[in-house]
C-alpha positions in Angstrom: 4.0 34.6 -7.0 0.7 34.2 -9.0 -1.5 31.0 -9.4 0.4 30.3 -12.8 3.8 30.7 -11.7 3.0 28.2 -8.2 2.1 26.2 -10.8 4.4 26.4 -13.3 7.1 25.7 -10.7 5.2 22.8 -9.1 4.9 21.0 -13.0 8.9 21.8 -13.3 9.8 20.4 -9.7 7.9 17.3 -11.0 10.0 16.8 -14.2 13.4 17.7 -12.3 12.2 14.9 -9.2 11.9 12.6 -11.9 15.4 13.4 -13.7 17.0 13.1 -9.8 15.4 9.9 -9.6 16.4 8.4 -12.5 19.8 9.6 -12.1 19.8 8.0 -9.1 18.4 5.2 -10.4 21.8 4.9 -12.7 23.8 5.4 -9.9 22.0 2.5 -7.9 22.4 0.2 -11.1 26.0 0.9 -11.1 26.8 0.1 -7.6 24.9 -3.5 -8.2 26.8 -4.1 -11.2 30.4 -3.6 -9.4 28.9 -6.1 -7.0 29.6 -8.8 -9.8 33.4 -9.1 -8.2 35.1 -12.1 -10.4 35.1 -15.5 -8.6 38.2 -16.1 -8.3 39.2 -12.8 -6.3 36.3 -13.5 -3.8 37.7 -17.0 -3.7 41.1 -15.6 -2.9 40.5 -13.3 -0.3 38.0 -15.4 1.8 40.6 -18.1 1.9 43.4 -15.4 2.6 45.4 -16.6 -0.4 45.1 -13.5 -2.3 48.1 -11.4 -3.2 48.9 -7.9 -2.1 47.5 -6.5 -5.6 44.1 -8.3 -5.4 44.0 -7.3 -1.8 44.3 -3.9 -2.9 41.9 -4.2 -5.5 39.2 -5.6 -3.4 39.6 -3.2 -1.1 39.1 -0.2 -4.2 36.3 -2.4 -5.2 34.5 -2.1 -1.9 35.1 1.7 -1.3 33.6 1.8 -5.1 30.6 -0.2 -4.4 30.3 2.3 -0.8 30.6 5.5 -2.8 27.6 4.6 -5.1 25.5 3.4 -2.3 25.6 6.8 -0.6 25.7 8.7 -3.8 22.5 6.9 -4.8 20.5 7.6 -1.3 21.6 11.5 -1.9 20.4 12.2 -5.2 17.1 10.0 -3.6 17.1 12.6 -0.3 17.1 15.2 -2.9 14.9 14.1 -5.4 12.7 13.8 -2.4 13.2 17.5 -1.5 12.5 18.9 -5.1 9.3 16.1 -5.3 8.0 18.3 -1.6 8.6 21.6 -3.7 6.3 19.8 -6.3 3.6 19.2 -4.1 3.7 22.8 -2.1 3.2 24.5 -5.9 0.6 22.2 -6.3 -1.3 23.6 -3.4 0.0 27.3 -3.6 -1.5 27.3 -7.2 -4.9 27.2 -6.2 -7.6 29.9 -5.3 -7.9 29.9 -2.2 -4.6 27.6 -1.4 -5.1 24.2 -0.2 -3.8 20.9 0.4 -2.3 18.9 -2.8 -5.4 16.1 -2.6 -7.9 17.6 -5.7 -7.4 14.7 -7.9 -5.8 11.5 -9.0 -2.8 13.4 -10.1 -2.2 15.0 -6.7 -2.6 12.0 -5.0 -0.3 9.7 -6.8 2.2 12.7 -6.3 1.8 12.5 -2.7 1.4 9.3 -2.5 5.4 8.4 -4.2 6.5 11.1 -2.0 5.7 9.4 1.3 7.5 6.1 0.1 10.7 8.5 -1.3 10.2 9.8 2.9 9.9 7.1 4.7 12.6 5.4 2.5 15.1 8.2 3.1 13.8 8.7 6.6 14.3 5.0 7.8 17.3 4.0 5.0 19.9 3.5 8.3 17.9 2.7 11.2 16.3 -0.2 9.2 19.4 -0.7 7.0 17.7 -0.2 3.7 20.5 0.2 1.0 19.4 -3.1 -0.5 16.1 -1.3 -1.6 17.5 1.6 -3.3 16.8 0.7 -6.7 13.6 -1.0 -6.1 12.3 2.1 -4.9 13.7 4.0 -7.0 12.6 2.6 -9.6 9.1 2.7 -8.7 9.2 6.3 -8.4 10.1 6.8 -11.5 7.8 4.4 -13.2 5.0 6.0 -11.1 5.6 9.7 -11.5 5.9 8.7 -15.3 2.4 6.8 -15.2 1.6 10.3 -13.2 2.5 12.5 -15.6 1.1 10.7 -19.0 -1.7 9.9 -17.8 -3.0 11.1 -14.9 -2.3 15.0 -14.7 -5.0 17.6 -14.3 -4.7 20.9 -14.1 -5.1 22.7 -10.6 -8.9 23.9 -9.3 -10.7 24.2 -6.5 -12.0 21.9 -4.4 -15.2 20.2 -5.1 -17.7 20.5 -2.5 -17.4 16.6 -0.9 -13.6 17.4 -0.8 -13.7 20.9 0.9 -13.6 20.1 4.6 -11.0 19.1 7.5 -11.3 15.1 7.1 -9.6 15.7 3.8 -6.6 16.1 5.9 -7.4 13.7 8.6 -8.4 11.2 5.8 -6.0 11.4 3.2 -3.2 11.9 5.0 -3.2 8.6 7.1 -4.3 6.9 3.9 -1.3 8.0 2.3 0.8 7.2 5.2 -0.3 3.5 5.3 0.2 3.2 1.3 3.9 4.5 1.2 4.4 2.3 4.8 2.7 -0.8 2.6 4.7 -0.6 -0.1 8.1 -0.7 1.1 6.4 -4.0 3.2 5.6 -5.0 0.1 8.6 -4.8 -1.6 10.9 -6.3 1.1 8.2 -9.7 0.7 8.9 -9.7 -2.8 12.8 -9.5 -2.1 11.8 -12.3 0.3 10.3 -14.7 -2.7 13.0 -13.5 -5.2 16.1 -14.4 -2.7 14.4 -18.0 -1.8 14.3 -18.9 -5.1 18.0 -17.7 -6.2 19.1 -19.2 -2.2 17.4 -22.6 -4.0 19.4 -22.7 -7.7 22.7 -22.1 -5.4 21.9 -25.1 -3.3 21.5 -26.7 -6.3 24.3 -26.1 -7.9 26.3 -26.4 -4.9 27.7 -22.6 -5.1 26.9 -19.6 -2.7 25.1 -16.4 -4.0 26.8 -13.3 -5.2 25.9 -10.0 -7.1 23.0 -8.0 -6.0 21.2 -10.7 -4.6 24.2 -11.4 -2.2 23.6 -7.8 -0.7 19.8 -8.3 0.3 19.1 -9.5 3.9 18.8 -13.0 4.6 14.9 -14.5 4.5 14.5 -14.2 8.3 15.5 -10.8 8.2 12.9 -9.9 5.4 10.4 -11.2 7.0 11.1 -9.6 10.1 11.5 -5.8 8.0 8.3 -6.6 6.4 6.0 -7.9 9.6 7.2 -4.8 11.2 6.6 -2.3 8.6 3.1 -4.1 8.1 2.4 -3.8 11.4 3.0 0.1 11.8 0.7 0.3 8.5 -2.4 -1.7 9.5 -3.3 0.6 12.4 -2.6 3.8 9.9 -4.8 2.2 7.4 -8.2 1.2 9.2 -8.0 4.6 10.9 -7.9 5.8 7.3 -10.5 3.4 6.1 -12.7 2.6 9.1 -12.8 5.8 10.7 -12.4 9.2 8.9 -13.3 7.7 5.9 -16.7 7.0 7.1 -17.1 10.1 9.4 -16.5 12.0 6.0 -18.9 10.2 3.6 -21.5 11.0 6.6 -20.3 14.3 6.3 -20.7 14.7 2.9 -23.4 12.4 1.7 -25.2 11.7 4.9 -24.4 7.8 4.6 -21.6 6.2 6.7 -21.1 3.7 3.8 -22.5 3.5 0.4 -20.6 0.6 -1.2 -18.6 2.8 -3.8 -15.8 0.8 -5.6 -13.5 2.8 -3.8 -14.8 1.6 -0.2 -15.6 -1.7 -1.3 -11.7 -2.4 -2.1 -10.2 -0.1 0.6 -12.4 -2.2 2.7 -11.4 -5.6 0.7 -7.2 -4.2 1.1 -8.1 -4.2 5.0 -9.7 -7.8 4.8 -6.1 -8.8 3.3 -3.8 -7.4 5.4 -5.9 -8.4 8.6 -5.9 -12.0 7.5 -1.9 -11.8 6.6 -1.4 -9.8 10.4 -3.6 -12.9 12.1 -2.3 -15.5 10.5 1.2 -14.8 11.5 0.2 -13.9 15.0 -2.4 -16.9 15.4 -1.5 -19.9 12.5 2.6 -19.5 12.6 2.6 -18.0 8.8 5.8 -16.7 7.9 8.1 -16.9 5.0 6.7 -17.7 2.0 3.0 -17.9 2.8 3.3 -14.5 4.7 5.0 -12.8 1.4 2.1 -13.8 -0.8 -0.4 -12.7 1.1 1.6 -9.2 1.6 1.7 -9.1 -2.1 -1.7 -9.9 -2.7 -2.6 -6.7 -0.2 0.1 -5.0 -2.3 -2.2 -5.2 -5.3 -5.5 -4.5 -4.0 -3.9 -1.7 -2.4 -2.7 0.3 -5.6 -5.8 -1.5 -7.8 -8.0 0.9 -5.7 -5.6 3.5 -5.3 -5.1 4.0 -9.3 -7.0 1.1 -11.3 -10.3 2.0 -10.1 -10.3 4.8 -11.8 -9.9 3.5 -15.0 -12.3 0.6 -15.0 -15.1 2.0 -12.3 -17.6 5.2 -13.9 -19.8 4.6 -11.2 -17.6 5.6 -7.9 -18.8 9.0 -6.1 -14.9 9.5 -5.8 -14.8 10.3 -9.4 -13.8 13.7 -8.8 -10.6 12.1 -8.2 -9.9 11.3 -11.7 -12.2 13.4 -13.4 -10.1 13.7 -16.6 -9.8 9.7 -16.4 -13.7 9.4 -16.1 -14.8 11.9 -19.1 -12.4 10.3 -21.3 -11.2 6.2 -22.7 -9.4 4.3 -20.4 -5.8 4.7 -21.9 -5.7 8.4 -23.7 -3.6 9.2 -25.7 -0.6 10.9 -24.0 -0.4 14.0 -26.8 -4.4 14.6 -25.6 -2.7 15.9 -22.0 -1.5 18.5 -21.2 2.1 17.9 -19.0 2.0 22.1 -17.9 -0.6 23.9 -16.4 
């Protein structure tokens, strides 16, 4: 296959991850909805009163509910696979081939495909089939914000970006963000189920729906301390080791206090303080959330913000269509194929 067609095939995996995703999305939004059993059949068949029709039905009602849940996580596993295919044209389409890393574009693709991975990878042995349509949902918002705005067309390498810490770097950097984020969304679910578990108390009722299906607050905070924990390590050997080795290597400085350091640095700061505090000063629950959300933000601000408000980083060549043009272009001044 030629340079064109690699690339051709990576922009179409792209659109046909995102369709797979959004399907599954559907599917996902479905299978909460016929969570909304009525009341009074709940009521019935918790107290045993229920007849043999509404037994019947319940039962239909659950293998429903089932079928969608693993419907959903299959069009995710194989939105997943197409979203690899995606990335392998990316780097097949280059001359000479290389790893999908040249620019903000490539990044952000790799960077959704890691949480899709480690969502698919560690849906049972973590039980995540509450998170489905969170994350699928912000795959498809983020391969959308992708595609508008942030695609570039394949080149080579730039001359700071051609050498082995590449790999080294980028990869564990990309590791810890998809490993953060799915932290990060199991403390939101943690804030979002104490306030709901709060109006129930108050109106003296128990909770149902969706919201009914996500763990209870001690098991949130347990997901997310763990997954936290994995990422931290990933992350400062990301952005305390071979991220310095390779600046030395390619600027002769260890640290130059670019925007990008500065808040790669300033998402480590966070995340320490949220992995101390629960391990010296008792913080858990809400306290602990917070802070995992503020790291959440800093994260993905210096993954993808920078680039829009900072013309001054030396890891502009990452966004070099976002640097030589206004913040927010227009979407029609973008090419979407190569």
């Amino acid at each position: 296959m030629s340079n064109t067609a690699w690339e051709t095939l990576s922009n179409q995996a792209v659109a046909m991850a995102g369709l797979v995703y959004f399907i599954a999305l559907l599917v996902h939004l479905a299978e909460w909805a016929s969570l909304r059993q009525p009341a009074r059949d709940r009521e019935l068949v918790a107290a045993g009163g229920a007849g043999s029709e509404v037994i019947a039905e319940s039962a239909g009602h659950a293998q429903r509910v089932a079928f969608l849940g693993r419907l959903g996580y299959l069009l995710t596993a194989l939105g997943c696979a197409i979203h690899f295919v995606s990335l392998l044209g990316r780097g097949m389409a280059a001359d000479p081939n290389r790893v999908p890393w040249g620019n903000m574009y490539e990044f952000t693709l790799s960077g959704t495909f890691v949480v899709a991975l480690l969502y698919v990878v560690l849906y049972k042995k973590l039980a995540l089939n509450w998170m489905g349509p969170l994350v699928v949902a912000f795959l498809v918002a983020t391969l959308m914000t992708a595609v508008i705005w942030l695609h570039d067309e394949v080149a080579p390498l730039t001359e700071a970006l051609n050498s082995p810490w590449l790999v080294i770097h980028v990869i564990s950097a990309i590791i810890a963000t998809g490993a953060f984020t799915l932290g990060g969304i199991a403390s939101i679910m943690y804030l979002v189920r104490m306030r709901a578990e709060r109006r129930a108390r108050a109106a003296d009722r128990e909770l149902s729906g969706w919201l009914a299906r996500v763990p209870q607050l001690d098991a949130l905070d347990r997901l997310a301390y763990r997954v936290h924990a994995f990422a931290f390590p990933v992350w400062t050997f990301a952005v305390l080791i071979t991220g310095p080795i390779w600046a030395h290597e390619a600027w002769s400085r260890y640290w130059n206090w670019d925007p990008k350091e500065v808040w790669a640095f300033i998402t480590w700061v966070v995340y320490a303080g949220y992995l101390h505090a629960r391990a010296t000063a008792g913080w858990k629950g809400r306290k602990a959330a917070m802070l995992a959300i503020i790291g959440l933000a800093t994260l993905w601000f210096n993954f993808i913000g920078i680039n829009y408000f900072s013309t001054t980083s030396q890891h502009s060549y990452a966004a070099e269509r976002i640097v030589d043009q206004t913040p927010f272009p227009a979407p029609s001044s973008i090419p979407l194929r190569g």
